[in-house]
C-alpha positions as CSV (number, residue, x, y, z in Angstrom):
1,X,53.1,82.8,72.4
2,X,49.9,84.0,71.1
3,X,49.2,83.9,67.1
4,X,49.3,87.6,65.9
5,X,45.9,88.6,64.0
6,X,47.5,89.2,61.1
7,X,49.4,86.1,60.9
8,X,45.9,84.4,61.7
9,X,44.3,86.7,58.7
10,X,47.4,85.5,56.7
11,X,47.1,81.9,57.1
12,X,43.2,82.0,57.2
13,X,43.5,83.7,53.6
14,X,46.3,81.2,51.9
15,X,43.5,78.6,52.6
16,X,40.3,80.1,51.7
17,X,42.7,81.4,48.6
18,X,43.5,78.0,47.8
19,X,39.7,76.0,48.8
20,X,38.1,78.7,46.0
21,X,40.6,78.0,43.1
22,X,40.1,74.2,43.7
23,X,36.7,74.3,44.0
24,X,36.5,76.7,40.7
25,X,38.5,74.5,38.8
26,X,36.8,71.2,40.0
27,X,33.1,73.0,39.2
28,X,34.7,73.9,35.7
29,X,35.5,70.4,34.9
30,X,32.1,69.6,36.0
31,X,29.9,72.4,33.8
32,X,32.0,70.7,31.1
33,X,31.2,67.1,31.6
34,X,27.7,68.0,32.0
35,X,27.0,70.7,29.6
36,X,28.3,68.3,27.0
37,X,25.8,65.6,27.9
38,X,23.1,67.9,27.9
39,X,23.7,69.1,24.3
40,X,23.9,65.6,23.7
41,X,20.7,65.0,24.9
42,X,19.3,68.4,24.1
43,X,19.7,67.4,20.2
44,X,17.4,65.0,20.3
45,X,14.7,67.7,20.7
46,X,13.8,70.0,17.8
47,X,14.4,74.0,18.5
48,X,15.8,73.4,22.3
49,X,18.0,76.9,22.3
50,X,21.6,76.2,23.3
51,X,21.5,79.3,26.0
52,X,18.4,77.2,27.4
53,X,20.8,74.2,27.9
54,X,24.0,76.2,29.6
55,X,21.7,77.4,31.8
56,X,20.5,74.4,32.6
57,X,24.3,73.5,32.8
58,X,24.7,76.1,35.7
59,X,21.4,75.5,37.5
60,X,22.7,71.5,37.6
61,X,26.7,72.2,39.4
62,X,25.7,71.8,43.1
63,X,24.4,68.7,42.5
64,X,27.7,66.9,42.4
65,X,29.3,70.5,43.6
66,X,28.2,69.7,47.1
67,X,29.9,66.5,47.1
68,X,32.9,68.4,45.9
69,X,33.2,70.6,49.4
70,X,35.3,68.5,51.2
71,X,37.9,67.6,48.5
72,X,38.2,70.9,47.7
73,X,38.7,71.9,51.8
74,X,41.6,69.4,51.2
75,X,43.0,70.1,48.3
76,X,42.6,73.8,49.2
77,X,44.7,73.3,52.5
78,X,47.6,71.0,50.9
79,X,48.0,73.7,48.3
80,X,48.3,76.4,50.8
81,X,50.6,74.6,53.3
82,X,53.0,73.6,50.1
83,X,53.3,77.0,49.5
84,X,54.3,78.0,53.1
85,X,56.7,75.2,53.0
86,X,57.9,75.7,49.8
87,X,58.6,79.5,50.7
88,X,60.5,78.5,54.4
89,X,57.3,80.3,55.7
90,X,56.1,77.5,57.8
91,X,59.8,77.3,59.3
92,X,60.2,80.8,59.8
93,X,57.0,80.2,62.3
94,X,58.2,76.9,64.0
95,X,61.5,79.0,64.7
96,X,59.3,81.8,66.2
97,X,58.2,79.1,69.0
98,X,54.6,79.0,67.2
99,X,52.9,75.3,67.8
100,X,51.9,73.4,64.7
101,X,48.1,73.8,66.4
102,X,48.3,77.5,66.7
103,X,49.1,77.7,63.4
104,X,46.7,75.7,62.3
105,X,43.6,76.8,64.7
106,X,43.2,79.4,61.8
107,X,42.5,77.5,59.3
108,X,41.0,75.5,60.9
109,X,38.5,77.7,62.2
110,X,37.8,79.3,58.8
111,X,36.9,76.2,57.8
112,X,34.4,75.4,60.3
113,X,32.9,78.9,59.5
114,X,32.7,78.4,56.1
115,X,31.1,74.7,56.3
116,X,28.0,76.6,58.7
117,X,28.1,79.4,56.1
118,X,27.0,76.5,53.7
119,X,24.8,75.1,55.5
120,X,22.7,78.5,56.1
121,X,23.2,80.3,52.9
122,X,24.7,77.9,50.4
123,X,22.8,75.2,50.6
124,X,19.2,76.6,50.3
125,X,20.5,78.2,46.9
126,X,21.8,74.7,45.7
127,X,18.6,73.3,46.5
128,X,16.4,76.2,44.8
129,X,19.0,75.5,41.4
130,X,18.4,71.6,41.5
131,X,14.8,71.6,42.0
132,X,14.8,74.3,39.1
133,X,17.1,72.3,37.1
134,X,14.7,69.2,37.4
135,X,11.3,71.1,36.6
136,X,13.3,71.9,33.2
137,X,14.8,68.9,32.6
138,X,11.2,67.1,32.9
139,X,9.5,70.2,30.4
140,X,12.6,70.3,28.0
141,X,14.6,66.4,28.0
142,X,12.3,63.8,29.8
143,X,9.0,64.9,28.4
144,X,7.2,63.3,31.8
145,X,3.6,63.6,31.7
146,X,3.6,63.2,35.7
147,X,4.2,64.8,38.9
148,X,4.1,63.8,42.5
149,X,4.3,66.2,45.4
150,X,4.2,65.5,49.5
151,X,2.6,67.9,51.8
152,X,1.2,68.7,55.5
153,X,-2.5,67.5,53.5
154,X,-0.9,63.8,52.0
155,X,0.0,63.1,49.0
156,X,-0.8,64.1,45.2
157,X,-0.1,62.5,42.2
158,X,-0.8,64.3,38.6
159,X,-1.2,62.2,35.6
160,X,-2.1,63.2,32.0
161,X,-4.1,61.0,30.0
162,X,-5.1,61.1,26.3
163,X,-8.2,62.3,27.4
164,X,-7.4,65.1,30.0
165,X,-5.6,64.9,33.5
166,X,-5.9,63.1,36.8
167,X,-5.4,64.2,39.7
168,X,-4.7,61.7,42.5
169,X,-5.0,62.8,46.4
170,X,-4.0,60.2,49.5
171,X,-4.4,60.9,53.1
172,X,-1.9,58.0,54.2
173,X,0.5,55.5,52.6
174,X,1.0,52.1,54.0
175,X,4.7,50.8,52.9
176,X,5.5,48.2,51.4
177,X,2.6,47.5,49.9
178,X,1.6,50.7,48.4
179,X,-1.9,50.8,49.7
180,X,-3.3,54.8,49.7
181,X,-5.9,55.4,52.2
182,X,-8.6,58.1,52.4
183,X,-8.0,58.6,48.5
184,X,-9.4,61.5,46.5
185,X,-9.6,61.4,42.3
186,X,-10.3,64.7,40.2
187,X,-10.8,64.1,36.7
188,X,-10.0,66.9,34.2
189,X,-11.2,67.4,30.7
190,X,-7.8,68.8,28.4
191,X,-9.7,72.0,28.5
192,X,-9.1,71.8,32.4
193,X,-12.8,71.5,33.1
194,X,-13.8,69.3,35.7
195,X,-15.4,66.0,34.5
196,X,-15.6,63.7,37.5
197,X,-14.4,63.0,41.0
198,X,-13.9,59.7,43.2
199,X,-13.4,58.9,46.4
200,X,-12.5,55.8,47.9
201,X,-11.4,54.2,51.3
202,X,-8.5,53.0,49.6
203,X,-6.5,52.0,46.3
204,X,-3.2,50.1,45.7
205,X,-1.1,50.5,42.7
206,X,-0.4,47.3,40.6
207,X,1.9,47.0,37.7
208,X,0.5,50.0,34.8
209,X,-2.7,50.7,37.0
210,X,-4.3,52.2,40.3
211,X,-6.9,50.0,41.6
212,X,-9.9,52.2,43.7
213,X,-11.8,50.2,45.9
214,X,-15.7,50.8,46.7
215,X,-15.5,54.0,45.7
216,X,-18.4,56.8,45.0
217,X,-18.2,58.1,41.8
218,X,-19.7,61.8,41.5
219,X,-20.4,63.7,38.1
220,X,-21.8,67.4,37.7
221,X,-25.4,66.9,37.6
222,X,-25.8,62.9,38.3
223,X,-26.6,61.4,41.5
224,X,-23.5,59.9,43.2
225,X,-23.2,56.0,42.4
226,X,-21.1,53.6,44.2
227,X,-18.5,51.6,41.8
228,X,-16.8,48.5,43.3
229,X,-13.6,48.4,41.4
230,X,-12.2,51.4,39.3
231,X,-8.5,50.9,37.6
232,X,-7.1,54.0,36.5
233,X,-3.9,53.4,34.0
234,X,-0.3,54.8,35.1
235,X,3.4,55.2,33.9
236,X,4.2,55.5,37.5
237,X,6.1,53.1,39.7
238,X,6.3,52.9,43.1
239,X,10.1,54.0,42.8
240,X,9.7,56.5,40.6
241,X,7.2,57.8,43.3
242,X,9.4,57.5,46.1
243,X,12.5,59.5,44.0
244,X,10.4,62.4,43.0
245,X,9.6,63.5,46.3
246,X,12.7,62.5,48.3
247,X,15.7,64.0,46.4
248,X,17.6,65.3,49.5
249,X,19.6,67.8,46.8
250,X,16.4,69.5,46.4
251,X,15.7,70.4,49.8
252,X,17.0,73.3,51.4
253,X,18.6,72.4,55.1
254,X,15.9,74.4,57.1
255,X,13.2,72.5,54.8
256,X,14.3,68.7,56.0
257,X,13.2,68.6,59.3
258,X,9.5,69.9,58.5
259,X,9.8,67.3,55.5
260,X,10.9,64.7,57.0
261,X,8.1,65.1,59.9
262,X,5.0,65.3,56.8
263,X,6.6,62.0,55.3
264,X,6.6,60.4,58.5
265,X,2.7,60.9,58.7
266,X,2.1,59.9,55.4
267,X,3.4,56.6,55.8
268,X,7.0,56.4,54.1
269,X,10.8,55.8,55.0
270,X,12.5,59.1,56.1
271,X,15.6,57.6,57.2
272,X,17.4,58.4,53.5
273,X,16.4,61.9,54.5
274,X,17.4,61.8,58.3
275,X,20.9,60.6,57.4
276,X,20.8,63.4,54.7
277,X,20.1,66.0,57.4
278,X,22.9,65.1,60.0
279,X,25.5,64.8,57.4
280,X,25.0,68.3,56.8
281,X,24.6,68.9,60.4
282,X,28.3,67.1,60.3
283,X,29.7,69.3,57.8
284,X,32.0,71.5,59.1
285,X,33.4,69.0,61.1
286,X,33.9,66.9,58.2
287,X,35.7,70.2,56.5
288,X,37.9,70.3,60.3
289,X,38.3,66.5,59.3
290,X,40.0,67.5,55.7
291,X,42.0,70.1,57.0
292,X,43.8,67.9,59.4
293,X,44.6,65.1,57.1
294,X,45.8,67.6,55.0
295,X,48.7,68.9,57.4
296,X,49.3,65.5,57.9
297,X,50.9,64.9,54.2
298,X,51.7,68.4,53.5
299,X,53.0,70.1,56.7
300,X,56.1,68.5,56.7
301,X,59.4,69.8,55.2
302,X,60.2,69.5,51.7
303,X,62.8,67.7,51.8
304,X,61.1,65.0,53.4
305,X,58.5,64.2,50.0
306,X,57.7,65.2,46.9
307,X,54.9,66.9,45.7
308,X,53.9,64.0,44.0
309,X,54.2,61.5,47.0
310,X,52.2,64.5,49.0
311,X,49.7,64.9,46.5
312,X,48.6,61.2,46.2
313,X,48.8,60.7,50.1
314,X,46.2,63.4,50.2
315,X,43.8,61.9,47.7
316,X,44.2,58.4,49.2
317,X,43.4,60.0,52.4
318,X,40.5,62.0,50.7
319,X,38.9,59.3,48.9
320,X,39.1,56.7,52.1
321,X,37.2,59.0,54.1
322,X,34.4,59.6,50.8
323,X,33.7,55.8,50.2
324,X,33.9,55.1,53.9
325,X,31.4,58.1,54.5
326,X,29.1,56.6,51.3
327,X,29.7,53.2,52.7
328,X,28.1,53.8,56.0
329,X,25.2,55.9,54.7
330,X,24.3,53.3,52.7
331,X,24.2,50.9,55.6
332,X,22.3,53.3,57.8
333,X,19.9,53.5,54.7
334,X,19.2,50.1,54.8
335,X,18.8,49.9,58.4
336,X,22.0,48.1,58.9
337,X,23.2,50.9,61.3
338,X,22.1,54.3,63.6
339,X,21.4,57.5,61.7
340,X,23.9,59.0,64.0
341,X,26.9,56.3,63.4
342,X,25.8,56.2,59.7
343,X,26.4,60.3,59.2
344,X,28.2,61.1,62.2
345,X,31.4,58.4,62.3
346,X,33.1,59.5,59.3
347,X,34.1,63.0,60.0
348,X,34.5,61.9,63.6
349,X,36.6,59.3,62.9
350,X,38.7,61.7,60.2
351,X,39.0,64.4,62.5
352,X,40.7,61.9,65.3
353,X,43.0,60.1,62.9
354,X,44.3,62.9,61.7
355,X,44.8,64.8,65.2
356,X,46.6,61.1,66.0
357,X,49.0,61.5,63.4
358,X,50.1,64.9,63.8
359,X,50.6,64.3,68.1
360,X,52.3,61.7,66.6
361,X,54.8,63.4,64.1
362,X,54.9,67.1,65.3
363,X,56.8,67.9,68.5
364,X,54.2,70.6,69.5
């Protein structure tokens, strides 16, 4: 028999019903949690308006939002196959000679479509709100007097100093070392005027200082002069460096391939970023994944389980699949394993198990 469309709109509806009132409910929780520890924080600033800071509350939900998705694909499904079961629905189906996979191909493709809907509409937003939510948390909270930024040219590095601002420009990085080649220093004055610039074949960063090498120091209105060893003081470090450039939450999806290509040229690590980049790739299967160990604990009759019993099976299965997932990313991170097994074996894995189990207790 084939699945009537509105049966399929019916069953595609109790779980996209049931993903956005979990994933509500879960954001809520979060806005909460966070907003409070932003007040917290806010208060230590003087006339920081509290608007300015529940904004800021907003702007910051996808960051842990994101992570959210697939608990809230699970959650969403267990909640809407409870309900069929609790209301004989589900039987009422299985009598009509429906499989337990036609019923399911529904939700199961809703799913799917929603995880791509994500990754192209969704997930460029997110990223737009984070990196907003950072550029006001550094003005507003963590007063940071630097900025670092990677593009197609190299890298810059801005750094204010009692006397003005420096700006720092590097063709190529050489990891681990932290050795900048092809450098480029602008000194400004604080009324923004130009006071100076330096270039050099290369500098390293020490602990609290940039050391430029035979460089060739050039003022407005002096003949260039070659200087053997310049130090220029810095707050930065080289992790500090390497985090405020390569926060995969603030880079939209179609962004992370053409980033991941300029930090590649410049001399630093993109596999953080590559596994980043297929586990989005992998996310509507990881959704598929969720929805299948969901009917696993929930599709059976009541009378079988509790709600309780289904409930925790659910998160057990949920969480496994999460620290399993952030267990092998962190491997591939450290080059322990592939970028494909790192992002790809989780949902892969998921979605098999739980196709396993319900061959293995459904009768069709």
């Amino acid at each position: 028999m084939t699945l009537s469309s509105t049966l399929s709109r019916y069953l595609a509806r109790s779980w996209l019903s049931g993903f956005c009132f979990i994933l509500l409910a879960l954001l809520g929780v979060v806005y909460l949690v966070d907003t409070v520890e932003l007040l917290r924080r806010a208060s230590k600033e003087e006339s920081l308006p509290v608007s300015l800071v529940l904004g800021m509350g907003i702007l910051k939900l996808p960051e842990v939002g994101q992570m959210l998705l697939p608990f809230a694909v699970l959650f969403g499904a267990m909640f809407a196959f409870w309900k069929l079961n609790r209301r004989s629905e589900l039987i009422v189906m299985r009598s009509a000679g429906y499989s337990i996979w036609q019923l399911l191909a529904p939700v199961f493709g809703t799913a799917v479509l929603t995880g791509m809907l994500y990754l192209a509409i969704l997930n460029p937003l997110s990223a737009a709100m984070i990196g907003r939510f950072e550029v006001l948390e550094d003005r507003y909270l963590s007063r940071r007097s630097s900025s670092v930024t990677l593009l197609k040219a190299g890298l810059w590095l801005r750094q204010d100093q009692p006397d003005g601002r420096v700006i720092v420009h590097a063709g190529k990085v050489d990891l681990p070392g932290w050795v900048l080649h092809d450098v480029m220093v602008l000194y400004f004055n604080k009324d923004n005027s130009f006071r100076q610039r330096l270039d050099a074949p290369s500098a390293r960063l020490e602990r609290g200082r940039w050391i430029f090498e035979n460089a060739i120091g050039n003022r407005p209105g002096s003949r260039a002069e070659k200087l053997p060893a310049v130090t220029l003081p810095t707050d930065l470090t080289s992790q500090e460096i390497e985090e405020s450039f390569s926060s995969p939450a603030t880079i939209a999806f179609w962004s992370l391939p053409g980033f991941i290509e300029t930090m590649e040229e410049t001399g630093f690590d993109a596999t953080g970023l590559k596994i980043h980049f297929n586990v989005l790739l992998a996310q509507p299967l990881m959704f598929a994944a969720m929805i299948l160990l969901a009917a696993c604990v929930s599709l059976r009759p009541p009378r079988f389980r509790g709600v309780f019993v289904m409930v925790v099976a659910g998160a057990a299965a949920g969480f496994a699949v999460f620290f399993a997932a952030s267990f092998l990313q962190a491997l591939g991170t450290s080059h322990q394993i592939p970028v494909f097994a790192a992002s790809w074996a989780p949902p892969v894995v998921a979605t098999l198990l739980g196709a396993a189990v319900l061959l293995n207790i459904e009768d069709g």
